[in-house]
N, C-alpha and C positions, 0 to 999 in steps of 0.2 A: 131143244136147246135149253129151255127155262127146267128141266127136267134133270139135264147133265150139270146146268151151272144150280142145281139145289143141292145135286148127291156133291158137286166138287164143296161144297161148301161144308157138307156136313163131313166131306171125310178131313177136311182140315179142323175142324175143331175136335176131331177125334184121336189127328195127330198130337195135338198139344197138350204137354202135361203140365197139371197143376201146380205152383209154388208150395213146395214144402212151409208148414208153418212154425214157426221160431220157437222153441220151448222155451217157458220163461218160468218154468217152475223149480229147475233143475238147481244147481251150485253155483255159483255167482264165479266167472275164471278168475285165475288168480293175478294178470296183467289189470282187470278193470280194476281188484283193489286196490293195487298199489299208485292208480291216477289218485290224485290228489283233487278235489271238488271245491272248484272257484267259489261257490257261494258261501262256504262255510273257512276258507284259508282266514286264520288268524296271525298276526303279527306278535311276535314277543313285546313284551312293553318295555321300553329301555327305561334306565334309571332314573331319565330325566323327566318322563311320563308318568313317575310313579309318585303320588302325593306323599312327601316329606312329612309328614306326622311325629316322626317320632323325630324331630330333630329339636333345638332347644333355640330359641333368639340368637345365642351366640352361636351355634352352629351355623344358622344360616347365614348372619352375616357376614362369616367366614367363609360362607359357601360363595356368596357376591360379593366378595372383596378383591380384587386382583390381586394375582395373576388369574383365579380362576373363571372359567365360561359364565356368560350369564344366563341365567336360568330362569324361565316366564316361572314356571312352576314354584322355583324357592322363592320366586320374590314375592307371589300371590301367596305362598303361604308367612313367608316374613307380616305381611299386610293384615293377614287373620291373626300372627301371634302377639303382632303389636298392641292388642285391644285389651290384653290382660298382663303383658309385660313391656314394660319399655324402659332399655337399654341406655348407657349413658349416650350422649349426642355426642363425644365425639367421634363414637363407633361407627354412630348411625349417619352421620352427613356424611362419609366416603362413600358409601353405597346410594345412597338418594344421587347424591353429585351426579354418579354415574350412571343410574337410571335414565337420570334428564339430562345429559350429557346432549350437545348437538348432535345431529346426527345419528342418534339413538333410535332404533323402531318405538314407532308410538304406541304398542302396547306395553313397552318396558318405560316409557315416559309416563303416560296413563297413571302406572302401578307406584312409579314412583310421586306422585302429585298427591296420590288417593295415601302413600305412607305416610306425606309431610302432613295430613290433613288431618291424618290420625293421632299423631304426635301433637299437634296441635290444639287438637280438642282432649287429647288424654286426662282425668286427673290423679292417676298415678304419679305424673311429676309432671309437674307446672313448668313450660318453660319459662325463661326468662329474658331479657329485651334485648340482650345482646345474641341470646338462639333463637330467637324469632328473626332478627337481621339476618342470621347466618341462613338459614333457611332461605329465607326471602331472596338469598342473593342467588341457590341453589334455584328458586322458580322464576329466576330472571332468566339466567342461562338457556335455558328450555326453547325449544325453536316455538317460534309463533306461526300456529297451522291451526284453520279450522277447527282440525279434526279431535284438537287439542281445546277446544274452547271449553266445553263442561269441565274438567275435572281441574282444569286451570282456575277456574272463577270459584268452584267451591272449594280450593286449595286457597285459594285469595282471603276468599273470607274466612273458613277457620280460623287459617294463619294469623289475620290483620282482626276477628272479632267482629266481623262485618265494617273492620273499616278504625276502631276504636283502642287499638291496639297499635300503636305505628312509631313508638318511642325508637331513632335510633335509622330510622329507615324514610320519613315521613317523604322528603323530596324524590327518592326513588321510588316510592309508591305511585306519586303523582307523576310520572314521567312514565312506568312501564306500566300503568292505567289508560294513560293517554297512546302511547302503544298501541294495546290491545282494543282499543275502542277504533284508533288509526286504523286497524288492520282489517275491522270485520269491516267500517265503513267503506273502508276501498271495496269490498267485495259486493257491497247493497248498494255503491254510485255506480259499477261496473253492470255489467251483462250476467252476471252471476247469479242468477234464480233458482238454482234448489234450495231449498231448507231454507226461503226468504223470511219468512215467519222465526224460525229459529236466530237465526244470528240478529231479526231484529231486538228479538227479545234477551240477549246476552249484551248485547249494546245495552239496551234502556241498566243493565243490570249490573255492566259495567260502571254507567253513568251513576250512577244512584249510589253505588258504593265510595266512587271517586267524593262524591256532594258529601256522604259521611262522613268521609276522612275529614272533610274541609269545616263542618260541622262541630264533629265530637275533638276535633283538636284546631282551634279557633288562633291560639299562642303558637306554635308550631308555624302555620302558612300565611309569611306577608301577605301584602298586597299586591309582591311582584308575582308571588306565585296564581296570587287568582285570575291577576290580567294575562297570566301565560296561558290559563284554562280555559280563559274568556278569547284569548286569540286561536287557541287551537281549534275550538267548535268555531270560530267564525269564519275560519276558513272554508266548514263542508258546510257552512250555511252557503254563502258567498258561492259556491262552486255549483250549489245545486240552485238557489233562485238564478243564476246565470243563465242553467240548462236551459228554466222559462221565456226568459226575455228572448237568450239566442238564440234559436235548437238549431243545430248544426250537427254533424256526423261527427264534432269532437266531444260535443256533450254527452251524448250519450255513444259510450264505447261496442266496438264490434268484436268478436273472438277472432283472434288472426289466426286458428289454425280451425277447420271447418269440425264437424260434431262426427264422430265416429262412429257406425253401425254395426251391426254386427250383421253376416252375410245371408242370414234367413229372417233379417227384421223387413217387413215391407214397407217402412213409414218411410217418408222420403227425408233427406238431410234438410229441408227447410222447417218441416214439421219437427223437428230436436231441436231447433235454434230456443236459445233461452228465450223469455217472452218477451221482455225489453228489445231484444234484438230482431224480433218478427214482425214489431208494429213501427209506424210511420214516426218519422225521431218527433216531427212537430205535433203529434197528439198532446195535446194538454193534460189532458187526465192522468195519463202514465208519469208525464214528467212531475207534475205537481204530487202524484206520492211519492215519488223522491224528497221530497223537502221537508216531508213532515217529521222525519225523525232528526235532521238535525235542529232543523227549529224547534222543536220540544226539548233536545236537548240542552238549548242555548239556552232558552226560554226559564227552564226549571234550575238551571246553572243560574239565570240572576236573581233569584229568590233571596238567595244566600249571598250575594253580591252586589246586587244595588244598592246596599246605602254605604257602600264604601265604593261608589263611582265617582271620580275628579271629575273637572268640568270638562275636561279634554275628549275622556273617555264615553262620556253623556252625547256630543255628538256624533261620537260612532256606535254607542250601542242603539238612538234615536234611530238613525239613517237605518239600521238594518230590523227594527222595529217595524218602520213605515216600510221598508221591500217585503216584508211577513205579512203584511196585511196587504198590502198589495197583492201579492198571489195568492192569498186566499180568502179574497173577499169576494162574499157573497149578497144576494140580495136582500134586502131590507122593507119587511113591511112599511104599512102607514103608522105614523104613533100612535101610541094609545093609551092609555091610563089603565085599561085595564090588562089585565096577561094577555100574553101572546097566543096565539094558537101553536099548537104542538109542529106545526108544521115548517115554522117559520125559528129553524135549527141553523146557529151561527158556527161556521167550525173552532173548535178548537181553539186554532193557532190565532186566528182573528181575536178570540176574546181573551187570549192568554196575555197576546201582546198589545189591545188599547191596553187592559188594565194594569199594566206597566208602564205604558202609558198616562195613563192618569193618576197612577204613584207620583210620577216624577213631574207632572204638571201641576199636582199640590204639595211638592216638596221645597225646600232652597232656591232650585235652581229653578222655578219655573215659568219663570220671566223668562229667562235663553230657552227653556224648552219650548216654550209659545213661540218665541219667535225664530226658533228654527225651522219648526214643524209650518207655521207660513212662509217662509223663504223656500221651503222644499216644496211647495205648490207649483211651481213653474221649474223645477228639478227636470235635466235631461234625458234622468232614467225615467222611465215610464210608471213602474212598477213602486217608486220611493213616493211622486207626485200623485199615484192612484192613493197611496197609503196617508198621506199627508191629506188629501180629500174627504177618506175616509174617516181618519182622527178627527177634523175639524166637526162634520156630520155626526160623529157619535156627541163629542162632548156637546151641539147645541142640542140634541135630541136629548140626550142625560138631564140637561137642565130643563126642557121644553115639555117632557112626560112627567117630570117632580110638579112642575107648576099646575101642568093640566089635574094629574092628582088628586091636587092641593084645593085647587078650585071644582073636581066631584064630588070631592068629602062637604065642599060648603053648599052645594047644590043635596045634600043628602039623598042620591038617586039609590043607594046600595040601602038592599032591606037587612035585617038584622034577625036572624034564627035565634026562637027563644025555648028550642026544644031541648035542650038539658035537662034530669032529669031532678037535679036541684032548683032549678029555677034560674040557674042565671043565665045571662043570655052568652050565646056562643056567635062570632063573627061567621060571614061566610068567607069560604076560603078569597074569592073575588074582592069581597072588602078588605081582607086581610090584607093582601096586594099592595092594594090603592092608597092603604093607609100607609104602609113600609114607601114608599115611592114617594109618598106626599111629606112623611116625615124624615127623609133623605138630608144630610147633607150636603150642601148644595156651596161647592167651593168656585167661587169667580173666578176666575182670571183674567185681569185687566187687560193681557193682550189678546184675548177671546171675544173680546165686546165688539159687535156689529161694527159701529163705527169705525175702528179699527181694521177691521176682517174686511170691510168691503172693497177696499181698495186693490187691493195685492188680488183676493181671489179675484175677481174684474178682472188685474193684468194675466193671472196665469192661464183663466179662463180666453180671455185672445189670445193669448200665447198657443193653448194648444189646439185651440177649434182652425188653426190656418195648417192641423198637421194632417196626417190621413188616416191618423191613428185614435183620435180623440172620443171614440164612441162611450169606453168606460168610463174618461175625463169629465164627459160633459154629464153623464148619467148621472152620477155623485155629485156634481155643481147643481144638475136640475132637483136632485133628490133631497140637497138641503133646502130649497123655494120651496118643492113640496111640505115637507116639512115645516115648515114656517106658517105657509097658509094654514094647515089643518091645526096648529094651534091656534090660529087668530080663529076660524070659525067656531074649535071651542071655547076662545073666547067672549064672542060675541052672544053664542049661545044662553051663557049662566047670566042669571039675576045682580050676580053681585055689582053694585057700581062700579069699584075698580074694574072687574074685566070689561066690564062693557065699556070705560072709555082708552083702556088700553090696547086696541085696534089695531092693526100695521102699523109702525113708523115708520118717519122717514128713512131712516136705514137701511130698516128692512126693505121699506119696498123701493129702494135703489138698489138695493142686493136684488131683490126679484128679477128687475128690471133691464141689467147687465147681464144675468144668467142669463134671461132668458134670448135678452136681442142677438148675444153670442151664440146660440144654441142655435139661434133661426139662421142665423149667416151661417151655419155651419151645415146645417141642411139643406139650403140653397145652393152651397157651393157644392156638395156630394152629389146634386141633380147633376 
């Protein structure tokens, strides 16, 4: 058997013949040349693909002038010929108009922005203040999208000179500024996280340019215009310290249509949620970068407009002063006479707005600002009453570190480097310090004086240790006692007679001794 089924085996493969093999050396037939080879098929270039070179400014204008098609290609080259010829303007606004035209694709808006910008900076022919209006009203028109933000802002400034340039136009500036600063902010209060970095940074750049205008043309924009400027940031101030105070699923918005994937992505739909929308609304940390760019932008907005504040307006821009420090106040060393440690970093917005602050506390009005900023002590909003706590703490520490100072220098504890190679002697950086703090001036304010001050903080301080909320209240009430003490013991410390018999006073230590006995009822009642 194993004999028969070997020989069956061999006579089948003896039946079967070989595959011919394929000549491939032979003549190509003449069916395969005439396919046509996908890799190499070329497309004819049509006319509007083919770069316009030889046409002249007026031809192409003529080429983008209605009736005829618009053309990305003639307009990109219109935009190159512009740099070495330019056209009378009123050839050239029909085409521009229509570039940025609403509704327009925003590569033909783009080209058109990038035209006017060219025109603008040309000096073949200077415009003048009535075609700079006209222009300007041509980049008004233009729909407000993102995607349109770069060539807009440096179409802005050409056009305006960075701002300095506005004869004719100046209130319309200031309104489709506000605009476009309007528009990105909605997108950075919203859920809107790509490119957050970017549209922050065309905001700050928006803003900066709006503060030039107001600047380099001072006769030009009353005072109604600046309180319209001063109202419009104080609204996304106002809308974003809110967020803090309330978090609620209104403050911070949700996308109402869910994130779209595409069918071979594996990430799942919660993992695409912008980042704001993926973490807890009452996170602090998230919501409190929200704030910080409108308040730098209010902030750097009263540079230029605080000393033309009425007294009406002083207690509204105070109020939202003390809610800025309120959200973002941080902790506070002991005082010291000499520098701080590198460690002990205040933010920002905290020391933007005391020292606006303390503008206005040694200005005219500073009597109402003293005694507003104590009346806001027992304030219902939390956040105005934290700020009001904290103002009060800076200015006696401002005053309490000048004195300490004042009294190291007379104890001469700081050595004196006499390594120069002239001979004369060089401070050290540390006494440099002490000496600037010690020869500070040091402006009073009558409604600042202990006596005064003790009273009201007392009432604000029971006021709020009966709430449930009083932990940062009272930390700030304990933290100006601290404060106080560690100057009396540098005072008790030094030689000089005055300090040694200027010891606690009464005041003070009835201020101590209110903080403190509300602090303890406030911990007793939390057991």
């Amino acid at each position: 058997m194993r004999r028969l089924g070997l020989d069956m085996q061999q006579g089948d493969s003896k039946t079967q013949k070989k595959r011919p093999r394929a000549k491939t050396g032979g003549p190509i037939p003449s069916f395969i040349k005439s396919r046509p080879s996908a890799a190499v098929t070329t497309t004819p270039l049509t006319q509007d693909d083919s770069p316009p070179t030889h046409l002249s400014v007026d031809e192409l204008l003529s080429s983008l002038t209605p009736p005829a098609v618009l053309s990305m290609n003639h307009a990109r080259a219109l935009h190159m010929a512009l740099r070495i010829d330019t056209p009378p303007l009123d050839s050239l606004i029909p085409v521009v108009s229509r570039l940025c035209a609403p509704g327009t694709p925003f590569p033909f808006v783009i080209c058109g922005l990038e035209i006017i910008a060219v025109c603008s900076t040309s000096d073949l022919r200077p415009l003048t203040d009535i075609e700079r209006a006209s222009l300007f009203a041509v980049v008004r028109s233009s729909d407000l999208s993102w995607a349109l933000s770069k060539p807009r802002y440096n179409c802005l400034t050409a056009l305006t000179k960075g701002g300095t340039c506005l004869a004719g136009f100046e209130e319309q500036f200031q309104r489709y500024s506000e605009e476009c600063i309007g528009f990105i902010m909605e997108l950075l209060l919203s859920d809107d996280e790509p490119e957050r970095r970017q549209k922050e940074q065309y905001v700050e750049s928006h803003s900066e340019l709006l503060r030039n205008a107001f600047v380099k043309n001072p006769s030009s924009y009353t005072d109604k215009h600046l309180r319209n400027t001063l109202q419009f940031y104080d609204r996304f101030v106002q809308r974003s310290l809110d967020a803090i105070l309330f978090p609620s699923s209104d403050s911070v918005s949700i996308p109402s249509s869910p994130s779209v994937l595409h069918r071979r992505s594996g990430s799942s739909p919660q993992a695409s949620l912008p980042f704001f929308g993926s973490r807890p609304h009452t996170e602090p940390l998230t919501l409190l970068e929200k704030t910080m760019l409108p308040c730098q932008m209010q902030l750097a907005f009263l540079d230029i407009y605080r000393s033309r504040l009425t007294s009406d307006e002083i207690l509204h821009v105070i109020h939202n002063l003390l809610r800025m420090i309120g959200a973002h106040i941080t902790p506070l060393p002991h005082i010291s006479a000499t520098p701080l440690p590198p460690r002990h970093v205040v933010r920002l917005i905290e020391e933007a707005a005391l020292n606006h602050l303390f503008v206005l506390l040694q200005g005219p009005f500073s009597v109402t600002v003293a005694a507003n900023v104590k009346t806001y002590l027992s304030s219902d909003n939390k956040q105005v009453s934290l700020g009001a706590f904290r103002t009060i703490r800076a200015v006696l520490r401002d005053a309490a570190i000048s004195r300490m100072a004042l009294l190291s220098l007379r104890r001469s504890k700081f050595d004196v480097d006499i390594t120069a190679p002239t001979g004369q002697m060089v401070l050290t950086e540390s006494y440099t310090r002490v000496l600037e703090r010690a020869h500070k001036e040091i402006v009073e304010v009558p409604a600042f004086a202990l006596d005064r001050l003790c009273k009201p903080t007392a009432k604000a301080i029971r006021q709020w240790s009966s709430r449930a909320d009083a932990e940062m209240i009272l930390e700030e009430a304990v933290g100006i006692t601290i404060d106080i003490v560690d100057e009396a013991c540098d005072r008790v410390e030094g030689t000089d007679s005055e300090a040694n018999t200027s010891m606690i006073g009464p005041e003070e230590g009835r201020f101590i001794g209110s903080v403190l006995s509300e602090a303890v009822k406030y911990v007793q009642r939390a057991r």
